[in-house]
C-alpha positions as CSV (number, residue, x, y, z in Angstrom):
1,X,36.2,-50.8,-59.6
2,X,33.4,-51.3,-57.1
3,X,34.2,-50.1,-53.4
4,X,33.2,-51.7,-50.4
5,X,30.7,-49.3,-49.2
6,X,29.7,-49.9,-45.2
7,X,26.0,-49.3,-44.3
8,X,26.5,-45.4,-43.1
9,X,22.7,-44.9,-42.2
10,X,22.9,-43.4,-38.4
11,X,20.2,-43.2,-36.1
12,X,20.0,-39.9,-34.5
13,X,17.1,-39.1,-32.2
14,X,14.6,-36.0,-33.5
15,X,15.1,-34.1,-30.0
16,X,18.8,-33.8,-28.5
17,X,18.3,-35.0,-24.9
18,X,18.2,-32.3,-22.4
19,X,20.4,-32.3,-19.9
20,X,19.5,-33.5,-16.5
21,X,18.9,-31.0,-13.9
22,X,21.2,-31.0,-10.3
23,X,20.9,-28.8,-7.3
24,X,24.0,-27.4,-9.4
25,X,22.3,-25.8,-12.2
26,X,19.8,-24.9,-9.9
27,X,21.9,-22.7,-7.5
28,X,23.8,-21.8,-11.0
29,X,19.9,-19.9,-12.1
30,X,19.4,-18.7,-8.5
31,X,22.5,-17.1,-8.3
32,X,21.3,-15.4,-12.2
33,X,18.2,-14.2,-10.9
34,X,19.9,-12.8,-7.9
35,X,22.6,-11.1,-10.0
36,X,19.8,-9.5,-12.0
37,X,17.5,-8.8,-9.5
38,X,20.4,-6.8,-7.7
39,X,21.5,-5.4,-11.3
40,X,17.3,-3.9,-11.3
41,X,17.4,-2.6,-8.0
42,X,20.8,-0.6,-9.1
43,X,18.5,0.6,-12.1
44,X,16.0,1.9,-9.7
45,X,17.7,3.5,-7.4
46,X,19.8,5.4,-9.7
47,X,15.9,6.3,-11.6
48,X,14.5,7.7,-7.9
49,X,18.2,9.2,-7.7
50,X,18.9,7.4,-4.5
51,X,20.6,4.7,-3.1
52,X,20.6,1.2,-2.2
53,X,19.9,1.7,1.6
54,X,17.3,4.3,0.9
55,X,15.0,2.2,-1.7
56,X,14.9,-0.5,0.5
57,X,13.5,1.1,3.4
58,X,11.3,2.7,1.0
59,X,10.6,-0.9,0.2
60,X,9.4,-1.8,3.9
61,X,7.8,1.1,4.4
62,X,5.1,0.2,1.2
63,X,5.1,-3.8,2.7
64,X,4.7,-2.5,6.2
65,X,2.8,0.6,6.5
66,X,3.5,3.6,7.9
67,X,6.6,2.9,10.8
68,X,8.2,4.9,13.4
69,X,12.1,5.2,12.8
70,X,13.1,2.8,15.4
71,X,10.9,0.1,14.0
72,X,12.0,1.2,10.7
73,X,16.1,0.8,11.6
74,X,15.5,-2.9,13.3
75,X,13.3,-3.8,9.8
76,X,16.5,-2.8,7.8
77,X,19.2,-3.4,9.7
78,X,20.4,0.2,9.9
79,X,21.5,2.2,13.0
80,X,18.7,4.5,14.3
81,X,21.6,7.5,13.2
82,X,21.7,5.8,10.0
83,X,18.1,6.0,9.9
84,X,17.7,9.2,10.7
85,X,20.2,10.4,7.9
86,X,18.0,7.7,5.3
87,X,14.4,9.9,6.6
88,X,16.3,13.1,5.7
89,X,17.4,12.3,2.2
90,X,14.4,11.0,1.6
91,X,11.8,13.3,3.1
92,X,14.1,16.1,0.8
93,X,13.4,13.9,-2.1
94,X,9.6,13.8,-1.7
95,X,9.4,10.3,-0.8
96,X,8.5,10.2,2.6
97,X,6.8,12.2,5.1
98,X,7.2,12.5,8.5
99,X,4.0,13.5,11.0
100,X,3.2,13.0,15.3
101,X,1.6,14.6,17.5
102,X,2.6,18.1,18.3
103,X,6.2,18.3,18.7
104,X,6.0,14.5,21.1
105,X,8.7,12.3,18.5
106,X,7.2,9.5,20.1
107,X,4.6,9.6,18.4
108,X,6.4,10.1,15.3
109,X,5.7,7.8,11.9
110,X,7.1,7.8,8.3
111,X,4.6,7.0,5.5
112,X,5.7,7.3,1.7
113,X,4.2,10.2,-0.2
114,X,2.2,10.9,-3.5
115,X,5.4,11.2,-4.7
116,X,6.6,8.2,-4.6
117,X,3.9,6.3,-5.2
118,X,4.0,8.1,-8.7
119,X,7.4,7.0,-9.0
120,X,6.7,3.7,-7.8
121,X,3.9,2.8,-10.4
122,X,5.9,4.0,-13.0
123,X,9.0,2.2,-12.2
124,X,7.9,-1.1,-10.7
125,X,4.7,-1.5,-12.8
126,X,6.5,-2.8,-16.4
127,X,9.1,-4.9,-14.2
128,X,5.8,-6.6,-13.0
129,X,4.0,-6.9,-16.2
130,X,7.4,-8.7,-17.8
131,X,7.5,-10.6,-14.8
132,X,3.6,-11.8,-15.1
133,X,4.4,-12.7,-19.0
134,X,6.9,-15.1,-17.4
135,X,4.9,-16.4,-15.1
136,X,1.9,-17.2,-17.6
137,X,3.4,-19.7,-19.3
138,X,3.5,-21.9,-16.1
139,X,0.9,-24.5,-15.0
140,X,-1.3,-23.6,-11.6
141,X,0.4,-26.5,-10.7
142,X,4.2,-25.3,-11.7
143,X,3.7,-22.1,-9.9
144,X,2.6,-23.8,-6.5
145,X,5.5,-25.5,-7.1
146,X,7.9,-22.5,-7.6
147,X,6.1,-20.1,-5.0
148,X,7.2,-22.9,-2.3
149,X,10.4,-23.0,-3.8
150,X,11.2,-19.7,-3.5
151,X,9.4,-19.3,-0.1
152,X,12.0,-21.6,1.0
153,X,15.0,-20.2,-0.6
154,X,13.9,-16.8,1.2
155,X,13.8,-18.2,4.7
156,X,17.0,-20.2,3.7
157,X,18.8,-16.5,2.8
158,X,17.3,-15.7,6.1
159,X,18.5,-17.8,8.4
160,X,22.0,-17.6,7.0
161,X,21.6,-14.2,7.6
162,X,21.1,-15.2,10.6
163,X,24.2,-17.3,10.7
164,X,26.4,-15.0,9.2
165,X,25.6,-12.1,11.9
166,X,26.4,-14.0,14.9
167,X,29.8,-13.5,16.5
């Protein structure tokens, strides 16, 4: 007995279709890279054996140069007591140093030390290499692209900053 047999021959395309990108998924991946940006800077602290508060004004201190204390508690956001305790766990760490003019504190700054900048190359240097790798695969034209992006995303975290501190 001979069965009716229905053509079963299917088309199916050679690539699955991606899916199309939203502002969704795109939030969804900046939210990833913050999650694992803040999950690195744990890493590090916990490697200079300090905390959160202190590596970042380490951090302004290398962008911005030697500071006096009061510029350096507006910069982070701290309390100039709160900076003063940050200076002192730090300077005790080797990380910072603090030098003026005689005894004038006026004239005081606070620069990072040989210390840290040991620390610093040895830490920070294969996050940016793994970063780089990443980054080479994209066009010249991709990463114009992306370092607008994320220029905008920054003064967009910014400004709700901003938002968020007002009464």
């Amino acid at each position: 007995m001979i069965h009716d047999v229905k053509d079963t021959h299917r088309v199916v395309p050679a690539e699955p279709t991606p899916p199309e990108p939203s502002i969704d998924t795109a939030l969804s991946a900046v939210r990833l890279l913050h999650a694992a940006t803040e999950e690195l800077f744990d890493a590090a602290a916990e490697r200079y054996g300090i905390n959160r508060n202190d590596l970042r004004c380490l951090e302004i201190l290398e962008r911005e140069g030697p500071l006096r204390p009061g510029r350096l508690a507006q910069a982070s956001g701290l309390s100039p007591a709160a900076i003063t305790k940050v200076l002192d766990r730090l300077e005790q760490a080797g990380y910072v140093t603090r030098s003026g003019e005689g005894g004038d504190r006026r004239t005081l700054q606070v620069r990072t030390s040989d210390r840290h900048a040991r620390m610093r190359r040895d830490t920070w240097r294969p996050v940016a290499d793994l970063a780089a790798a990443a980054l080479a695969e994209l066009s010249d034209r991709q990463l114009e692209d992306l370092i607008a992006v994320l220029t905008d995303l920054a003064e967009a975290n910014r400004q709700s900053a901003r938002r968020l501190r007002r009464p």
